[in-house]
Structure formats: C-alpha cells, structure tokens
Backbone as JSON Lines, residues from 0, in Angstrom:
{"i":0,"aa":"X","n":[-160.54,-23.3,-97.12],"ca":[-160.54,-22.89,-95.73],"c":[-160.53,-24.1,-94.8]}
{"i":1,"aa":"X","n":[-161.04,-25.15,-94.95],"ca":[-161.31,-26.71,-94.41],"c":[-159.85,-26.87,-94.29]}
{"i":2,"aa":"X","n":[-158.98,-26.57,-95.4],"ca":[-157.78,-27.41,-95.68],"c":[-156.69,-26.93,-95.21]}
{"i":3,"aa":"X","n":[-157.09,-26.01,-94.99],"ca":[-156.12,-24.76,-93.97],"c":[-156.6,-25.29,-92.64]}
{"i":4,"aa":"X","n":[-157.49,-25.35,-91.74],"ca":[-157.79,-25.7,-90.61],"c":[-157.56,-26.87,-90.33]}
{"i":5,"aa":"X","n":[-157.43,-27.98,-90.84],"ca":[-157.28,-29.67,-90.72],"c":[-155.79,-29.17,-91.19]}
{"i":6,"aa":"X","n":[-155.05,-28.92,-91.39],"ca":[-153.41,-28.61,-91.81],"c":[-152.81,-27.76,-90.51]}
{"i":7,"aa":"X","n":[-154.04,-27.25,-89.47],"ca":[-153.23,-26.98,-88.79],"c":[-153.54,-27.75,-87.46]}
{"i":8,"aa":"X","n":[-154.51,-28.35,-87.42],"ca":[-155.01,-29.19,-86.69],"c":[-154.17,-30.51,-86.25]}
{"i":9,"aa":"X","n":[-153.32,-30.82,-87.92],"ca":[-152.09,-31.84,-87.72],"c":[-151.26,-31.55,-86.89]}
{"i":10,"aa":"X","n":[-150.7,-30.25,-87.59],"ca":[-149.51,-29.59,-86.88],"c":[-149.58,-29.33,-85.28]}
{"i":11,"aa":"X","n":[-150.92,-29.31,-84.88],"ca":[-150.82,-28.72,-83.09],"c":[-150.51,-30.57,-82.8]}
{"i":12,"aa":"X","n":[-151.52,-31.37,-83.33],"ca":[-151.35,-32.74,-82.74],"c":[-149.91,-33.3,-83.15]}
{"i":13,"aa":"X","n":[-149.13,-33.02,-83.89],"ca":[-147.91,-32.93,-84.04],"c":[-146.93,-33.28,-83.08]}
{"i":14,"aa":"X","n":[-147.41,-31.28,-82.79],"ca":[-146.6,-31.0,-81.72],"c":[-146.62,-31.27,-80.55]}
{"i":15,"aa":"X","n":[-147.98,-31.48,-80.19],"ca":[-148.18,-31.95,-78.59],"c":[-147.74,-33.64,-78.77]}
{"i":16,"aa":"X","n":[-147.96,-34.24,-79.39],"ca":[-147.31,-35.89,-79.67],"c":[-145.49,-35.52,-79.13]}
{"i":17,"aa":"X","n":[-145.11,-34.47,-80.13],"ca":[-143.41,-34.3,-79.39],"c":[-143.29,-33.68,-78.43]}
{"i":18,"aa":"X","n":[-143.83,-33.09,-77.67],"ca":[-144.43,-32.61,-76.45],"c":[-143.97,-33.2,-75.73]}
{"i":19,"aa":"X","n":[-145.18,-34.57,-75.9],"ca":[-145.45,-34.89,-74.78],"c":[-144.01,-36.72,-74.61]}
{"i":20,"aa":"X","n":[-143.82,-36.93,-75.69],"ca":[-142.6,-37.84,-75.65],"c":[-140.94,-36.92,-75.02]}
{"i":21,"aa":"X","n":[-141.08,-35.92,-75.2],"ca":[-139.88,-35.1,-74.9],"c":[-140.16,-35.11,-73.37]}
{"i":22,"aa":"X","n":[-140.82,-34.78,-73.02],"ca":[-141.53,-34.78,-71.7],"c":[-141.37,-36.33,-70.58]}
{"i":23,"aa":"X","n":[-142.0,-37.46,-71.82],"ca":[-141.29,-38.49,-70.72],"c":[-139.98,-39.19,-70.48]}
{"i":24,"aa":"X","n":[-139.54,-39.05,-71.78],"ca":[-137.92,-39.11,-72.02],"c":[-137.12,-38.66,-70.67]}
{"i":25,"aa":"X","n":[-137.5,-37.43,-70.3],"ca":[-137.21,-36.42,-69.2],"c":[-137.25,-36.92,-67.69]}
{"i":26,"aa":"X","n":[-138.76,-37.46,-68.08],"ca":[-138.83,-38.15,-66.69],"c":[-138.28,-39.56,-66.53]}
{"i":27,"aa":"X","n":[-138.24,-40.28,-67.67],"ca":[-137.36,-41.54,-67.4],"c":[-135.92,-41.21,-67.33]}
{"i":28,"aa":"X","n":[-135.51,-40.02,-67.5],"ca":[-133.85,-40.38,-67.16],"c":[-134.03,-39.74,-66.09]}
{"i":29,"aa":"X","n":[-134.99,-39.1,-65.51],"ca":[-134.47,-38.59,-63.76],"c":[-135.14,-39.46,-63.03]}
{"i":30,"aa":"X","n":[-135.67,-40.6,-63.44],"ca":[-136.2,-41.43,-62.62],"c":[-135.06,-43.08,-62.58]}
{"i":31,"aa":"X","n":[-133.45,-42.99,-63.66],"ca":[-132.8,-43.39,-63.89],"c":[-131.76,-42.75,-62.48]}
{"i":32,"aa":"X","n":[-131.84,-41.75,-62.5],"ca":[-130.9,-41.48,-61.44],"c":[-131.47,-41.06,-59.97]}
{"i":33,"aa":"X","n":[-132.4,-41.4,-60.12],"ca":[-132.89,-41.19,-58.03],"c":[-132.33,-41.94,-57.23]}
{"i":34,"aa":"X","n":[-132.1,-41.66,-56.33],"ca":[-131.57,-42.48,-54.98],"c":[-132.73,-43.86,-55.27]}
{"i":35,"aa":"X","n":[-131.77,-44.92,-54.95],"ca":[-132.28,-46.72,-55.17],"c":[-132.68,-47.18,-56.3]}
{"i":36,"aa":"X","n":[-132.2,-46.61,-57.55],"ca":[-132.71,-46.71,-59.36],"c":[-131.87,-48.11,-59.65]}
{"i":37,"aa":"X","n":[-130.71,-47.71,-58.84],"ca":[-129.52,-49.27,-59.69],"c":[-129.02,-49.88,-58.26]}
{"i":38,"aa":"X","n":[-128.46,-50.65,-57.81],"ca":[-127.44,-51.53,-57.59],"c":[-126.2,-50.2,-56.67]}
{"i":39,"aa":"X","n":[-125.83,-49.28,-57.65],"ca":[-124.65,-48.23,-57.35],"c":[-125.16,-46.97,-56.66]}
{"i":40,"aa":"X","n":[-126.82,-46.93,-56.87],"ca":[-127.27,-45.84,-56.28],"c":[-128.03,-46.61,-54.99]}
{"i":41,"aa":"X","n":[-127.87,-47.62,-54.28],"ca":[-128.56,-48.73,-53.27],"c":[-128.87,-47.13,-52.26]}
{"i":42,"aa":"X","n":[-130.26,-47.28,-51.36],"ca":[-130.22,-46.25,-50.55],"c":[-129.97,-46.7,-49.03]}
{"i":43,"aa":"X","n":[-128.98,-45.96,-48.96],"ca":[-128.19,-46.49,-47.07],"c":[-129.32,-46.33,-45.93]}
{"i":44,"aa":"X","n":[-130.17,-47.54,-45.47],"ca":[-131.08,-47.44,-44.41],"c":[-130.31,-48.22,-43.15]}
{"i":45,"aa":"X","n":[-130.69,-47.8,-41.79],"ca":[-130.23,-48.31,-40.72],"c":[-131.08,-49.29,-39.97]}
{"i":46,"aa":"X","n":[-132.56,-49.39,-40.55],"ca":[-133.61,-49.88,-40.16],"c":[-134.51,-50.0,-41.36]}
{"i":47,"aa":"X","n":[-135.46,-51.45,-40.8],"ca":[-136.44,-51.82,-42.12],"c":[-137.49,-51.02,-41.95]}
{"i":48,"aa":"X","n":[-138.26,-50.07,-40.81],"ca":[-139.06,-49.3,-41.17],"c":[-138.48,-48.33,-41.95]}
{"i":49,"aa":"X","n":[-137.18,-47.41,-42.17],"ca":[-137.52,-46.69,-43.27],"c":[-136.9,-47.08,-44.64]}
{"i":50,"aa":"X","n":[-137.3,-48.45,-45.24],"ca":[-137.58,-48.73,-46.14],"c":[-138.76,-48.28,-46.72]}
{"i":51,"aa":"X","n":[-139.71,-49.23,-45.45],"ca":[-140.85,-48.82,-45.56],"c":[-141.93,-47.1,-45.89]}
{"i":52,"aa":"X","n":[-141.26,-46.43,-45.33],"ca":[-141.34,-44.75,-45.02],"c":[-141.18,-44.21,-46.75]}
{"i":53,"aa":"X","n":[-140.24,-44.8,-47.16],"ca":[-139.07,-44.13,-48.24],"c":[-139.84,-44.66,-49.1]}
{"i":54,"aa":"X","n":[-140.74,-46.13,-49.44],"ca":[-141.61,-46.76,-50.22],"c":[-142.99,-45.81,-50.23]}
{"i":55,"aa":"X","n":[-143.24,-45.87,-49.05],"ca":[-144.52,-44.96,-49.07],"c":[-144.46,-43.35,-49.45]}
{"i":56,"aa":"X","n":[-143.23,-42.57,-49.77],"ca":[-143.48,-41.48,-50.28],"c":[-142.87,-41.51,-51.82]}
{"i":57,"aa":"X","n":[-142.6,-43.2,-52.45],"ca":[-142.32,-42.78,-53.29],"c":[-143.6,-42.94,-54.72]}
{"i":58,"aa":"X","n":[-143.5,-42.45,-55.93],"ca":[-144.45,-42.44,-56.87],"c":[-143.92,-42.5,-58.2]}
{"i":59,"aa":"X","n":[-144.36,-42.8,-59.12],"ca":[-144.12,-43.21,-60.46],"c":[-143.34,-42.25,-61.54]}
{"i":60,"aa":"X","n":[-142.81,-42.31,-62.1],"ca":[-142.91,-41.45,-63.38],"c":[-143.56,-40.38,-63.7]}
{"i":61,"aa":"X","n":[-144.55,-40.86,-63.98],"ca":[-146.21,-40.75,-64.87],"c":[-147.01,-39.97,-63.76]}
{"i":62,"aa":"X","n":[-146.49,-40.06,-62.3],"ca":[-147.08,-39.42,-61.04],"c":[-147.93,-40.19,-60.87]}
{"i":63,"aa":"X","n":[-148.33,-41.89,-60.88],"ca":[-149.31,-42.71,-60.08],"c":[-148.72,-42.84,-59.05]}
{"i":64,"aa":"X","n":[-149.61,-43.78,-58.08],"ca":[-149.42,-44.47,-57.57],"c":[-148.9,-45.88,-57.19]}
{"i":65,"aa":"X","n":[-147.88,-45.76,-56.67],"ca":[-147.17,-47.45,-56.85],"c":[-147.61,-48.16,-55.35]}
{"i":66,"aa":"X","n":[-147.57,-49.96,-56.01],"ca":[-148.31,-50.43,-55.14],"c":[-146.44,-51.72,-54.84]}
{"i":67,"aa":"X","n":[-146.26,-51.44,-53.94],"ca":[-145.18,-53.34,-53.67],"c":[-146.15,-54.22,-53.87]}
{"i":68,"aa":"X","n":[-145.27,-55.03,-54.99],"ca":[-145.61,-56.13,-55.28],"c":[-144.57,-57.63,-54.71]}
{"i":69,"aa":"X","n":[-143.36,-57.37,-54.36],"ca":[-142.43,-57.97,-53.25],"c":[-141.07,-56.95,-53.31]}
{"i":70,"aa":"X","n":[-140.61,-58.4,-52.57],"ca":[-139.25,-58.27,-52.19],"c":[-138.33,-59.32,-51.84]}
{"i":71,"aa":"X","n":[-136.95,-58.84,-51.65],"ca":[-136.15,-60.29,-51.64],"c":[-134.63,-58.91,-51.31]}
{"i":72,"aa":"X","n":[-133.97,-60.43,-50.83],"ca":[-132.54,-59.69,-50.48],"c":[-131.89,-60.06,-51.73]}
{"i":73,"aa":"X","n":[-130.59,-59.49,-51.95],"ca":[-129.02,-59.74,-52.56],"c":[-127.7,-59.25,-51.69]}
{"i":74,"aa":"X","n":[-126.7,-60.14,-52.53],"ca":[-125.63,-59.59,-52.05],"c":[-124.7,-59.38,-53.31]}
{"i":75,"aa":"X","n":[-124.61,-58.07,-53.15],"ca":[-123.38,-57.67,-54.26],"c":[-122.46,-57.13,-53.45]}
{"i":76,"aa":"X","n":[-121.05,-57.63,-54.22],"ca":[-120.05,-57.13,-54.04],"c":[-119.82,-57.26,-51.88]}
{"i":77,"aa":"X","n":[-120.53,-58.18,-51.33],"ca":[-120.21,-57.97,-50.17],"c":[-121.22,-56.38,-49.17]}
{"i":78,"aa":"X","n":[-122.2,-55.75,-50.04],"ca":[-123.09,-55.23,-49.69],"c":[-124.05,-56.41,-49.4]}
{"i":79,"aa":"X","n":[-125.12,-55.87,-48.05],"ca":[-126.59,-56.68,-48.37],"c":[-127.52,-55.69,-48.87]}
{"i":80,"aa":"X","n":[-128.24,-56.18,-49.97],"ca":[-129.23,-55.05,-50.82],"c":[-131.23,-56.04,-50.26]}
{"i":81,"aa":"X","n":[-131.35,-54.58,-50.28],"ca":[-132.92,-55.59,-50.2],"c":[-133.33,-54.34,-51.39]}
{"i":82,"aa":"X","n":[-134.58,-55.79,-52.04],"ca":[-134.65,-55.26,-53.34],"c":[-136.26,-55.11,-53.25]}
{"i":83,"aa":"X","n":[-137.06,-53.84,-53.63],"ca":[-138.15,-53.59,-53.17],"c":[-138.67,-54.0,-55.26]}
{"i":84,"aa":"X","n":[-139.99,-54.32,-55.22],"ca":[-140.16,-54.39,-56.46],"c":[-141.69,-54.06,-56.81]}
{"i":85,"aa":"X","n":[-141.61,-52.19,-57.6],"ca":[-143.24,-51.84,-57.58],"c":[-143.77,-51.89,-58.48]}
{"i":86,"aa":"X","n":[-145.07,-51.93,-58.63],"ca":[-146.02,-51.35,-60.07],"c":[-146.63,-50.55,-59.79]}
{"i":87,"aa":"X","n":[-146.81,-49.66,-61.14],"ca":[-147.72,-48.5,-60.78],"c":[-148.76,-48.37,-61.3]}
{"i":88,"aa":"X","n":[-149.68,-47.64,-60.28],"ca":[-151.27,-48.05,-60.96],"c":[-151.68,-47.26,-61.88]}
{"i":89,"aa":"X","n":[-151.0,-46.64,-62.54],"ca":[-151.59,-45.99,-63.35],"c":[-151.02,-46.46,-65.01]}
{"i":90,"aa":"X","n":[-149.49,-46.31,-65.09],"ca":[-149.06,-46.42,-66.09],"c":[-148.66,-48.41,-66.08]}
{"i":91,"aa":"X","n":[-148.99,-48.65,-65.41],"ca":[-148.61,-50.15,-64.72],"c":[-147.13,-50.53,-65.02]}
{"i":92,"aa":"X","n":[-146.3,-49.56,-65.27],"ca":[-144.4,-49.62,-65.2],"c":[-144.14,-50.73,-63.42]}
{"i":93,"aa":"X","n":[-143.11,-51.34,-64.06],"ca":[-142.74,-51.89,-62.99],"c":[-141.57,-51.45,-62.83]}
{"i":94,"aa":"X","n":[-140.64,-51.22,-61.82],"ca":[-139.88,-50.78,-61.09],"c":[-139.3,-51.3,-59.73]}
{"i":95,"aa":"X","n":[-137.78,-51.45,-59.65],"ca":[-137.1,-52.13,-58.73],"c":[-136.47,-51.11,-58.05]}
{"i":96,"aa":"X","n":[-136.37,-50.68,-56.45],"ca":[-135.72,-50.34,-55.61],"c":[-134.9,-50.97,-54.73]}
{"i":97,"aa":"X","n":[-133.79,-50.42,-54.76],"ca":[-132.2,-51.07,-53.85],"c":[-132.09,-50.4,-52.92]}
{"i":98,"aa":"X","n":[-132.22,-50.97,-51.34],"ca":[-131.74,-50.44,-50.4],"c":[-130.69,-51.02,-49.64]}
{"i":99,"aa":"X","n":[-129.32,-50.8,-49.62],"ca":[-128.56,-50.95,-48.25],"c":[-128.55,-51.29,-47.21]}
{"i":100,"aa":"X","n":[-128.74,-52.38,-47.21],"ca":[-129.11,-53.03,-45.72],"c":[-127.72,-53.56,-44.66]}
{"i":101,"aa":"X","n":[-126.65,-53.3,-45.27],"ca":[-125.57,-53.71,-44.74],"c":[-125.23,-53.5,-43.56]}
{"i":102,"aa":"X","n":[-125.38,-52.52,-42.92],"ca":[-125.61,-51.63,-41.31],"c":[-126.57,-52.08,-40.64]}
{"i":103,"aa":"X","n":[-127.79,-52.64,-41.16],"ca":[-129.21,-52.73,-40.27],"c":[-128.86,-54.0,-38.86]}
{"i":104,"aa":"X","n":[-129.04,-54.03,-37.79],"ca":[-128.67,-54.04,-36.69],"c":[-129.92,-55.36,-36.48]}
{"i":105,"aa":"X","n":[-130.19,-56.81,-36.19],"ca":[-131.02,-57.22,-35.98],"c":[-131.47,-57.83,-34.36]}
C-alpha cells in the first residue's frame, strides 16, 4: 500500500514538473514576440516620457517585477533605437527593450 502511494506521489510530481516547464516555454515565446523583444519589433515612441510609461507597465515573464538597470542608444539600419535594459526581481532574468526613437523631436 506504501508502494502504491509513493508511485503515485512520483507520478503527480512528474506531472506538475511538465506542467510547469510547458508553462514557461509558453511564456518565453510570447515574451519573444511583444512589442520591443528584438531590434524588428523596436516600439515607435514620439517622446522619452513614454518610454518611460511603457517601462513602468511593463513586467517579467515569471510576473515580477522589473527594475532598469540602464540604457544607451543604437543605430541600426539608419533607425535611432534606445535600448532600455531590465532585471527582474523575482526570477532575476535580464531583459533588453528597443524603442524607436527616430521621430522623437528634441
């Protein structure tokens, strides 16, 4: 009876182990394609406060909290990109955001 209960005890921890990897798999590829993930997805701002705005509602993966840790410009391809760069406090993933700065008006 022990050996029956610890046999199924594997099997639930098993399953919640593939659970829960299926699960972030999920969230790393939709966190692959959000607006400012690459370079091709840069997000078109007209102004540096809503960089700022767009930083502050955004959040992790994992659903922490991300903190900027900097920033810096580029230029690709004749775009100007400003490149936001976060960690998150929970899962401590670091993460780079591209915004479009090519329009911004100084």
């Amino acid at each position: 009876m022990i050996g029956l209960l610890l046999a199924v005890t594997v099997v639930v921890a098993v399953v919640a182990t593939g659970v829960r990897r299926l699960r972030r798999a999920r969230l790393a590829r939709a966190a692959r394609s959000r607006p400012g993930a690459s370079v091709e997805q840069a997000v078109h701002v007209r102004s540096y406060s809503e960089i700022d705005d767009r930083i502050a509602r955004r959040w992790c993966v994992c659903g922490g909290y991300v903190e900027r840790t900097g920033e810096g410009s580029r230029v690709v391809g004749g775009r100007r990109l400003r490149v936001v760069r976060l960690v998150c406090q929970e899962c401590e993933r670091v993460d780079e955001v591209f915004f479009d700065t090519t329009d911004v008006l100084h």
